[in-house]
N, C-alpha and C positions, 0 to 999 in steps of 0.2 A: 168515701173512696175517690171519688170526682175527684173532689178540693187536690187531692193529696197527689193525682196523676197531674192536676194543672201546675200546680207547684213546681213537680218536677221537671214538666217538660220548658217551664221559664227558666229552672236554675241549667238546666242541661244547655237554653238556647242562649241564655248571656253567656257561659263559659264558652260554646261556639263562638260565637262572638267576639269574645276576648281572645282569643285565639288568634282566628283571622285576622285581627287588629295587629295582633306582635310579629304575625309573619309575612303581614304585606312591607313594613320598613325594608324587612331585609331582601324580598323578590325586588322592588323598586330598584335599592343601593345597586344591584347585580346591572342595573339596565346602563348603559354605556349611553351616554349623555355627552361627552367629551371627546375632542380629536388631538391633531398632533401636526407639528409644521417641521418638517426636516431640511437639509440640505450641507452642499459643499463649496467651503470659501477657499477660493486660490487668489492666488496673485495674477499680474499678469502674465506671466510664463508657464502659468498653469500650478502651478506648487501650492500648495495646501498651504493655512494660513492657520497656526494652532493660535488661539489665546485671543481669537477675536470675539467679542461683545457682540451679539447677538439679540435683540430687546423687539420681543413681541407686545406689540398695543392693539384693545379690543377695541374697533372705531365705534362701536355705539355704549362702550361703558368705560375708554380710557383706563380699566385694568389693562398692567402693564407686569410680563412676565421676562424673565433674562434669563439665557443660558451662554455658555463658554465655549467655542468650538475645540475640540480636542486634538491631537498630534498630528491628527490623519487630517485635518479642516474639517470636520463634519460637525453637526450641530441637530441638537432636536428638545424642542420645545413642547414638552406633555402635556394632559390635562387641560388642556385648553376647552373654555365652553365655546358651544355653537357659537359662530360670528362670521366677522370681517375683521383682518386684522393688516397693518402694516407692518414691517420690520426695517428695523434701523440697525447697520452692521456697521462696528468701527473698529477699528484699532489703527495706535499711534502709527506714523509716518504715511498712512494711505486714505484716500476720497472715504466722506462717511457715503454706504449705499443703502438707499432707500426701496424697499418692496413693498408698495402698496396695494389694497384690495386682493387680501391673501383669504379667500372663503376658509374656514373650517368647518368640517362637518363631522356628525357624531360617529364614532367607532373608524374614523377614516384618515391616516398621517397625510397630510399633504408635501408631498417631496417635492423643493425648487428644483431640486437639481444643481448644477453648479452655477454659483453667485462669483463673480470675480471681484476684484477688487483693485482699481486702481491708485498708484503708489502717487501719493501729494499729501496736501494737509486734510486734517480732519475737516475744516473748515469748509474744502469742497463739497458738494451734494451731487450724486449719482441716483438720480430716482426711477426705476423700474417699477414699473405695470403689470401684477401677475395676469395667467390666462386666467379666466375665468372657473369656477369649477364646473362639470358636467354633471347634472343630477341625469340618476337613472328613475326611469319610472317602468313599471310593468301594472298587468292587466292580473286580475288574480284569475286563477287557473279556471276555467268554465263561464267567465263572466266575456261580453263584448262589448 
């Protein structure tokens, strides 16, 4: 009778086991690892700039993502992993402008804000220095 309880309680604790194994992938996948870089390209007279190129670069792995800003000038680059990234804004007849040292952090959009865009050749360079990001830190609740 021994034998026969030890038996069961190995097949009970590998299928524990297996278990646990198929349902951590999917608690992980839930965990928000990824942030997001927004913002608004106008001209200089302030007018919204639809159809401008948009190209975020990860500076420590040179993945490189691109989005389209839309009717309104707006633009927003998802998915993004944790980094530092630049962005390079161009469209024909205006300066290409440069935002470098753009943090992203996980579960967090970072909004430039309004990017202008001066009217010349692509060939110009406009390079902009983001602020820095602000990390928050606290104390966990009863600890000093």
């Amino acid at each position: 009778m021994h034998k026969r309880s030890v038996a069961h309680f190995k097949i009970w604790g590998l299928f524990l086991c297996l278990l646990a194994l198929s349902i951590a992938p999917a608690r992980l996948a839930g965990q928000v690892i990824k942030g997001s870089i927004s913002g608004l390209v106008v001209d200089q007279s302030g007018a919204a700039v639809p159809g401008a190129q948009v190209k975020g670069t990860n500076s420590g792995t040179a993945q490189a993502t691109t989005s389209i800003t839309d009717t309104g000038g707006n633009f927003r680059i998802p998915l993004l992993p944790v980094g530092t990234y630049s962005l390079e804004i161009t469209k024909t007849g205006f300066q290409k402008l440069v935002v470098s040292e753009v943090g992203v952090s996980a579960g967090v959009n970072h909004d430039l804000g309004t990017l202008q865009l001066k009217l010349g050749q692509v060939t110009t360079l406009v390079e902009v220095t983001a602020a820095p990001v602000q990390m928050q830190t606290s104390e966990a609740a009863g600890s000093k």
